[in-house]
C-alpha positions as CSV (number, residue, x, y, z in Angstrom):
1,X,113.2,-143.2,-89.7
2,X,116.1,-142.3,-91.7
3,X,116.0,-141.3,-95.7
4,X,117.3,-144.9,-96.5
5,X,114.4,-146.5,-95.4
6,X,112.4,-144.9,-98.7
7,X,113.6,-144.3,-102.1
8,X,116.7,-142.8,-101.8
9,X,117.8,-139.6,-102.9
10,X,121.1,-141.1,-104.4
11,X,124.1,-138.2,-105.1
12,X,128.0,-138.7,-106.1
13,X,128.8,-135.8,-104.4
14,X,129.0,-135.5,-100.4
15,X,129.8,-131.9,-99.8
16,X,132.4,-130.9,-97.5
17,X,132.5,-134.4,-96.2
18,X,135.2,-135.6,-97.4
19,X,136.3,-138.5,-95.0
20,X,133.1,-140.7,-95.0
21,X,132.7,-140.4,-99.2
22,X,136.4,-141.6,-99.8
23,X,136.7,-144.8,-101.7
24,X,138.6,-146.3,-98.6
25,X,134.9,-145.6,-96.6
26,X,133.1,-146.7,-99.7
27,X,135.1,-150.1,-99.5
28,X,134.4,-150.3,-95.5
29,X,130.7,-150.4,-96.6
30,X,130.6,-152.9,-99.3
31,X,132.7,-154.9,-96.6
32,X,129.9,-154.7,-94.1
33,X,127.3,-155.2,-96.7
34,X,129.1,-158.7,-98.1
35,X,128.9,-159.9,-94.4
36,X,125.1,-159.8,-94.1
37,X,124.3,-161.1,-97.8
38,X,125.8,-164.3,-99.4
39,X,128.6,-164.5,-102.2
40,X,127.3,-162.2,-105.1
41,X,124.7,-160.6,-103.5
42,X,126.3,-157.1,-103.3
43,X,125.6,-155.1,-106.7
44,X,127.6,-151.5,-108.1
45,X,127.5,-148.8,-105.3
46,X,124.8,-146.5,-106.2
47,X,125.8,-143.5,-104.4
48,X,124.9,-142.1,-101.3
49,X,122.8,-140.6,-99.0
50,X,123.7,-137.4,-96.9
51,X,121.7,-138.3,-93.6
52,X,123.4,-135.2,-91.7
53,X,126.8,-134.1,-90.0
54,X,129.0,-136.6,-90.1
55,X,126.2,-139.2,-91.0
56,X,126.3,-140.5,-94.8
57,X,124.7,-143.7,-96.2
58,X,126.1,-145.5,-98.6
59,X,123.6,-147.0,-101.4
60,X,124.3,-150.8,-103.2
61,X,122.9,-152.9,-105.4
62,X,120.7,-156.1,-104.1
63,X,121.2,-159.0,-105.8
64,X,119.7,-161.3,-103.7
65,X,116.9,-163.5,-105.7
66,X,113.4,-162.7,-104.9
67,X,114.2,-158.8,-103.7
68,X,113.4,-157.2,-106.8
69,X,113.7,-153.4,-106.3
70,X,115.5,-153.8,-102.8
71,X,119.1,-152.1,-101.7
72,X,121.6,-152.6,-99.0
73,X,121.9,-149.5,-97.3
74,X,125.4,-149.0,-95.6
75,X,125.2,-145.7,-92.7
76,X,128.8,-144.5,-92.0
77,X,129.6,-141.9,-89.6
78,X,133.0,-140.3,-87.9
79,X,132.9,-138.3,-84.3
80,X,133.8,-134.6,-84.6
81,X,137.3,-134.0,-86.0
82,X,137.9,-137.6,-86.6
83,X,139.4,-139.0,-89.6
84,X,137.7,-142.6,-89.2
85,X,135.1,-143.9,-90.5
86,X,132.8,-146.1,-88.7
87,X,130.0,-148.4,-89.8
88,X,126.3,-147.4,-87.8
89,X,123.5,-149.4,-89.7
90,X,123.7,-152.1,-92.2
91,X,120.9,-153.1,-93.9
92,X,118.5,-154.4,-96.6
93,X,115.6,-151.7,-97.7
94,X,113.2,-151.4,-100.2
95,X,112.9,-149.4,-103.3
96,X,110.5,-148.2,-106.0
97,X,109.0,-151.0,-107.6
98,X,110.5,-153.2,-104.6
99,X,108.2,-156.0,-104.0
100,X,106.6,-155.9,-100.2
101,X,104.3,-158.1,-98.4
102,X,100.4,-156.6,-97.9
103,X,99.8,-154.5,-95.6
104,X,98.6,-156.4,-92.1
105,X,94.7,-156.0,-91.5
106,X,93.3,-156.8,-88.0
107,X,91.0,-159.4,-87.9
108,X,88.2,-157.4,-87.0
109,X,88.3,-155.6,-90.5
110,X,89.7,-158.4,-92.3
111,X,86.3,-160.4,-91.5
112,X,83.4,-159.8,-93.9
113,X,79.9,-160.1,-94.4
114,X,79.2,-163.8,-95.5
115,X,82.1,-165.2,-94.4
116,X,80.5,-166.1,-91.0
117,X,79.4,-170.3,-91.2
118,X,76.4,-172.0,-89.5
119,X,78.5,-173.1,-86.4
120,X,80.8,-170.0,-86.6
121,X,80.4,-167.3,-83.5
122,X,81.5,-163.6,-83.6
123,X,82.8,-161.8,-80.5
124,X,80.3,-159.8,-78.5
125,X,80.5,-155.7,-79.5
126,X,78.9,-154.1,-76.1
127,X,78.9,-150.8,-77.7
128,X,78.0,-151.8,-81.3
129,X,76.3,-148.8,-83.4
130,X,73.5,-150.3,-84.8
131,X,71.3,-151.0,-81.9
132,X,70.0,-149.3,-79.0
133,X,68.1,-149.8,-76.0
134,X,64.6,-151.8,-76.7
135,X,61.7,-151.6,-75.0
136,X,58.0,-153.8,-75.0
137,X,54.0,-153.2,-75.8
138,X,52.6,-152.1,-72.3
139,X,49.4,-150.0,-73.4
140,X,46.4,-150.9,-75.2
141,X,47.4,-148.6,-77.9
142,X,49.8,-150.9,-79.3
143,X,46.8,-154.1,-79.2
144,X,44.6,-151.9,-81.7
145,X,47.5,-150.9,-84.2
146,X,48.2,-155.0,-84.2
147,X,44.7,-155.4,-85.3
148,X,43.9,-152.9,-87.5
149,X,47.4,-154.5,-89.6
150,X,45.9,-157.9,-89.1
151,X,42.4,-156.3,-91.2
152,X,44.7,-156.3,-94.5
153,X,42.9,-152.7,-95.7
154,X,43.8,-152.3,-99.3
155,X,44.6,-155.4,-100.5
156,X,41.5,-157.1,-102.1
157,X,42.6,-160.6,-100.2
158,X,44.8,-161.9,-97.4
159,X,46.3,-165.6,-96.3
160,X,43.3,-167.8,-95.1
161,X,44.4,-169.4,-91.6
162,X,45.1,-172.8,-93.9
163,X,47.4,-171.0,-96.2
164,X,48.8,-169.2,-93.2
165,X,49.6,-172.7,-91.4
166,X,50.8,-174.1,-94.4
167,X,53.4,-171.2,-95.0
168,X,54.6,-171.0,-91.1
169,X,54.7,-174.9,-90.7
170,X,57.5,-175.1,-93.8
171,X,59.4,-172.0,-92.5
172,X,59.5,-173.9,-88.9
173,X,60.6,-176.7,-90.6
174,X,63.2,-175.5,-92.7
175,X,67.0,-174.3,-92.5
176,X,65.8,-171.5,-90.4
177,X,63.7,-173.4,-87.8
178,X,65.4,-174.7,-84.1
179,X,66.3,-177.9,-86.3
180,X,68.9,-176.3,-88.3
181,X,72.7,-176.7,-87.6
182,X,73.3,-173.4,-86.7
183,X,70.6,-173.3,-84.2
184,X,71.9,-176.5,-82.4
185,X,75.2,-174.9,-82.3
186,X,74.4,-171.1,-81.2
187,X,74.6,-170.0,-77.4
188,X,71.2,-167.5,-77.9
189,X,68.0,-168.0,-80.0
190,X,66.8,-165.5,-82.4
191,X,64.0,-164.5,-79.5
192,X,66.6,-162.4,-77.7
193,X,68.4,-161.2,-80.8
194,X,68.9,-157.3,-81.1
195,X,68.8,-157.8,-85.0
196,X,65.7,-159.8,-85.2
197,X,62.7,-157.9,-86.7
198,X,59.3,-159.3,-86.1
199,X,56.7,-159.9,-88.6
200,X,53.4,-157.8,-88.4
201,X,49.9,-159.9,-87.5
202,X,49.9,-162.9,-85.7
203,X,53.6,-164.4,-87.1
204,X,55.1,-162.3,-85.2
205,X,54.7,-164.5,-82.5
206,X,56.8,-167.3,-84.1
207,X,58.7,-165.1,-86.6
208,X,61.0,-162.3,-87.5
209,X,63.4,-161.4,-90.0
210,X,67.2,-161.6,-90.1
211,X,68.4,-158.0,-89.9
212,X,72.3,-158.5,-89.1
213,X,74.6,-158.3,-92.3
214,X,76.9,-160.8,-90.7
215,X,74.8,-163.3,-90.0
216,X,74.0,-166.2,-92.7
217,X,70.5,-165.9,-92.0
218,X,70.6,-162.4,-93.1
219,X,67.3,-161.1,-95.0
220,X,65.4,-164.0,-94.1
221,X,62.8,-165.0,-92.2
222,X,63.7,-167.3,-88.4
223,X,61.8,-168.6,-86.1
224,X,62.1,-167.2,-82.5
225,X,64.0,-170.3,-81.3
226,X,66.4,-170.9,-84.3
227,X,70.0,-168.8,-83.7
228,X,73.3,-168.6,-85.4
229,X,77.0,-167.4,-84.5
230,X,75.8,-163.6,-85.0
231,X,74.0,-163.4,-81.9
232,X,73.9,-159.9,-80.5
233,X,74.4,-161.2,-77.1
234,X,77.0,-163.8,-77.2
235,X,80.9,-164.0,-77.4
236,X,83.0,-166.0,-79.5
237,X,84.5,-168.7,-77.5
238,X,87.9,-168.5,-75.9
239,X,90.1,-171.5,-76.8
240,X,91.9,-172.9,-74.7
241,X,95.5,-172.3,-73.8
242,X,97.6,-175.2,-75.8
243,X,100.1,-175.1,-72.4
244,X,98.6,-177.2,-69.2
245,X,100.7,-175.3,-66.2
246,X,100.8,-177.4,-63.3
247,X,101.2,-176.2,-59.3
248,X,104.3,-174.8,-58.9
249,X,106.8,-176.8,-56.4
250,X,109.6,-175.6,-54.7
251,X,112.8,-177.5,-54.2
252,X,115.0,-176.8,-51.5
253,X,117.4,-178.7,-52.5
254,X,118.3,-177.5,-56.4
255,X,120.4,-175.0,-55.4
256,X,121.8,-173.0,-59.0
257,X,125.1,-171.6,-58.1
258,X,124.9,-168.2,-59.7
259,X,128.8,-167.7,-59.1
260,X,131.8,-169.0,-56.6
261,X,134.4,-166.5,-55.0
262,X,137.7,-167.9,-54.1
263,X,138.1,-167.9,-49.8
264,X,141.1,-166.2,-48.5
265,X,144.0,-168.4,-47.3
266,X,143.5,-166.3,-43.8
267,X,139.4,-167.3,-43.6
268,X,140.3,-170.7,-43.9
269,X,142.9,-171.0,-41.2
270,X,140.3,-169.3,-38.6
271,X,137.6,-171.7,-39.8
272,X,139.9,-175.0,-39.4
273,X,141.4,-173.4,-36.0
274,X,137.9,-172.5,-34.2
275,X,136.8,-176.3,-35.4
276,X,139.5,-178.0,-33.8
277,X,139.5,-175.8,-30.5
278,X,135.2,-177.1,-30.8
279,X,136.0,-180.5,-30.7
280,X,138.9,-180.3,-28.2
281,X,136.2,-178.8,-25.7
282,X,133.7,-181.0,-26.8
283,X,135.9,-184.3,-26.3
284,X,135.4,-186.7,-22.7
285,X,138.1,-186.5,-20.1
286,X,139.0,-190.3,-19.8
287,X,139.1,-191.8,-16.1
288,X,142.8,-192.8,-15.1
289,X,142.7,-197.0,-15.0
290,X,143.3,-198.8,-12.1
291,X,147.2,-199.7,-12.9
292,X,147.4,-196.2,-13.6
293,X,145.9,-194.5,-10.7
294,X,148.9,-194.3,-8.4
295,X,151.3,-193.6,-11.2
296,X,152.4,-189.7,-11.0
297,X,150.9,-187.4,-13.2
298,X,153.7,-185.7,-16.0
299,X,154.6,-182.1,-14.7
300,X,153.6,-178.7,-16.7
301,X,156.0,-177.6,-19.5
302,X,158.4,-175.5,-18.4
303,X,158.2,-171.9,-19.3
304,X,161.8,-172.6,-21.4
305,X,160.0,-175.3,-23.6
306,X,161.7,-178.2,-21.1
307,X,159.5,-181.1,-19.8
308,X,160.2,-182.9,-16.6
309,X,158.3,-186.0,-15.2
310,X,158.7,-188.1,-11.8
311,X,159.4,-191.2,-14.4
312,X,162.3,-189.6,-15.7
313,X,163.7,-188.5,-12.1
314,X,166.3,-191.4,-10.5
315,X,164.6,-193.7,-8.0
316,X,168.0,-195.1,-7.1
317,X,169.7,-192.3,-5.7
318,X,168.1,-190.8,-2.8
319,X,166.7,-186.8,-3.4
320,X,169.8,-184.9,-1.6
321,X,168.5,-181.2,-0.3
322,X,171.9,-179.0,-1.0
323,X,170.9,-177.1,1.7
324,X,170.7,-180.2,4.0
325,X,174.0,-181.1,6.0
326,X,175.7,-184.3,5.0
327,X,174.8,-186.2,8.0
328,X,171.2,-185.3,8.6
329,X,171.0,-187.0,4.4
330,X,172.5,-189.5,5.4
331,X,169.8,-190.5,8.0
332,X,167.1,-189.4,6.4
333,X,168.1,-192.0,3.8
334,X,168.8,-194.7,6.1
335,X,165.6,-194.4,7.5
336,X,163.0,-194.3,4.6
337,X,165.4,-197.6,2.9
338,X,164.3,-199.2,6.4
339,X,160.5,-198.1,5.9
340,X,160.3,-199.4,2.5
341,X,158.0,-202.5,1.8
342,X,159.1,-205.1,-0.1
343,X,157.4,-205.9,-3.4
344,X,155.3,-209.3,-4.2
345,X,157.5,-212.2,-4.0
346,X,160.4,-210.6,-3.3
347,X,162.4,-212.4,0.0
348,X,162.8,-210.4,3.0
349,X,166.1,-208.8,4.3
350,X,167.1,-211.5,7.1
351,X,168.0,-209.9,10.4
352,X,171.0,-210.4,12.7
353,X,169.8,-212.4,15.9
354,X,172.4,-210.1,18.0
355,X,170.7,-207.1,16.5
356,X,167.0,-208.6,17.0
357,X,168.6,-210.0,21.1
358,X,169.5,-206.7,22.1
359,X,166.5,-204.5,20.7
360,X,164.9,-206.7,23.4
361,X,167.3,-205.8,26.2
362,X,167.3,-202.1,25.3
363,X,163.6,-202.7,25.6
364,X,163.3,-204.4,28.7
C-alpha cells in the first residue's frame, strides 16, 4: 500500500527530481484526474507525495459531492534517465475526516444475544467452549443425594404435591411448553439440549432451565419436549440454491467456429484434382449399342497431339501399300470390289451372259 492511500504527507518540494514535479507533469496529472471525475470535480493541487525513485504522487482536491475529506491521488513515474513522465495510478482516496463506510463484521459476530426469534435456527458449533462431554446417574449414590434434596432440610415448608401440580401444569402449558411456536418449529427438544439444566427433586423429570444466552428461552424454565432455534445439536438450514441447473446435453451439431484460416490456392487445386480423378474411377463403362457395335473404335492420340480415326480415312480410294508393285494393287483392288456385298435395297451389278456362258465352258 503506497503513502497515498493514508493521509498524505503533502510537500512543494520534490528533491532532486526535477522532471516528475514540473508543472508540465503537474498538468499531465490533473489531466488524468479530470478523466475519471466529472466537470468540476478536480480541486487546487495540494502538493505531492515522494513515493520513491522516480515515483512521485501528485495530490488534488475532491470535489465530488458526498466525499467529504477525500483526494484524487495522481502517481507519476519516468524510467531511469528518462525525461518523460508517465502516469501509474489514478485514483480517489480518503483523507482525515474523510467519511468511510463501517467497518464489515462477519455474521458470526455481528449476531447477538436476543436477536435470535422463536422460529429462528443458529448454525451447529461442533467445538463450541461452553460445553463438554456429559455423562448420566449409574450408581445408587446419585438416588440418595436426589432424595435427601427432595427432604427440603432448612426451609420450615416445601410445595405440597397440589401446589407442585398446579405450578408444573401452567409451566407445561405455557410459552415454554411443546405447544409453543418455537417448539413446533425447532429440529431438537430441550431433552437433548447441552444447555438445558435440570431442576432438583422430582421436576427434574419434566423440567430444566434455559442456560444458553442465545436462546429466547434463556433464564427460564422448559419443559423437556419444548425447543427453540438454539439447539445445541442442530444446524441452521441451508437454502436453497435460487438457480435450478438442469442435465447437461451435448450438441453435436453447434459447432462455434473459434477462428477460419484462409486455404492455399495450391491445397485447393490438389483437393478439386484428386475429386475428379475419384469420380472418373468411380463412373460405369457404358456397353457399345447395337448400331454401334461394328463401328471402329477412334485410334490413341498420337504422341505429336494429332488424332486419327478409321471415320476420317477415305473409303473411296482403295489403301495403296507403297511398297506394293502397281500391278499386284491393282488386283488386289479388283478383287475385294468383286467380294463386296451390296447394301439393302441396293440393285445388283447385272452380268454379261458371254462372261456367265464361258465361266461354264472353262468349267466344264
Amino acid at each position: 500500500m503506497s503513502a497515498a492511500t493514508k493521509t498524505p504527507r503533502i510537500t512543494s518540494r520534490a528533491g532532486k527530481e526535477t522532471v516528475l514535479a514540473a508543472p508540465a507533469a503537474v498538468e499531465l496529472a490533473r489531466q488524468a484526474a479530470e478523466e475519471l471525475a466529472r466537470p468540476g470535480e478536480v480541486g487546487d493541487h495540494l502538493g505531492m507525495v515522494v513515493e520513491g525513485d522516480r515515483l512521485i504522487t501528485h495530490v488534488f482536491e475532491a470535489r465530488v459531492p458526498g466525499y467529504r475529506g477525500w483526494h484524487w491521488a495522481i502517481t507519476l513515474a519516468r524510467p531511469p534517465r528518462g525525461r518523460v513522465a508517465t502516469v501509474c495510478e489514478a485514483e480517489l482516496l480518503p483523507g482525515e475526516g474523510a467519511l468511510l463506510a463501517p467497518e464489515w463484521v462477519p455474521w458470526s459476530d455481528r449476531l447477538r444475544p436476543g436477536d435470535v426469534g422463536p422460529t429462528d435456527a443458529l448454525p451447529y458449533l461442533a467445538d463450541d467452549p461452553r460445553l463438554e462431554q456429559g455423562y448420566e446417574a449409574t450408581g445408587e449414590e446419585d438416588a440418595d443425594r436426589l432424595a435427601i434434596y427432595e427432604l427440603g432440610l432448612g426451609r420450615p415448608r416445601v410445595l405440597s404435591p397440589e401446589g407442585r401440580r398446579e405450578a408444573l401444569t401452567r409451566w407445561y402449558d405455557g410459552d415454554r411448553g411443546p405447544q409453543a411456536a418455537s417448539a413446533k418449529a425447532a429440529k431438537g427438544q430441550c431433552s437433548t439440549c447441552g444447555f438445558l439444566m435440570k431442576l432438583d427433586g422430582s421436576p427434574r423429570t419434566v423440567f430444566g432451565v434455559c442456560a444458553n444466552e442465545w436462546s429466547p428461552d434463556d433464564g427460564r424454565v422448559v419443559s423437556m419436549d419444548h425447543g427453540c432455534g438454539a439447539h445445541s445439536e442442530t444446524d441452521a438450514p441451508h437454502p436453497a440454491s435460487l438457480w435450478n441447473p438442469s442435465a447437461p446435453v451435448i450438441d453435436e451439431r453447434d459447432l462455434e467456429v473459434l477462428a477460419t484460416h484462409p486455404v492455399a490456392p495450391e491445397v485447393v487445386e490438389t483437393v478439386e484434382a484428386d475429386a475428379e480423378g475419384e469420380t472418373e474411377a468411380a463412373a460405369p463403362v457404358s456397353e457399345p449399342d447395337q448400331e454401334t457395335a461394328g463401328e471402329p473404335v477412334a485410334a490413341a492420340e498420337t504422341p505429336s497431339g494429332e488424332q486419327t480415326t478409321a471415320a476420317e480415312t477415305p473409303t473411296d480410294e482403295p489403301l495403296v501399300d507403297r511398297d506394293v508393285p502397281a500391278e499386284i494393287a491393282q488386283e488386289e483392288a479388283a478383287e475385294s470390289a468383286a467380294d463386296a456385298v451390296p447394301e439393302f435395297g441396293e440393285p445388283e451389278p447385272a452380268q454379261d451372259d458371254a462372261a456367265t456362258d464361258r465361266k461354264g465352258l472353262d468349267q466344264a
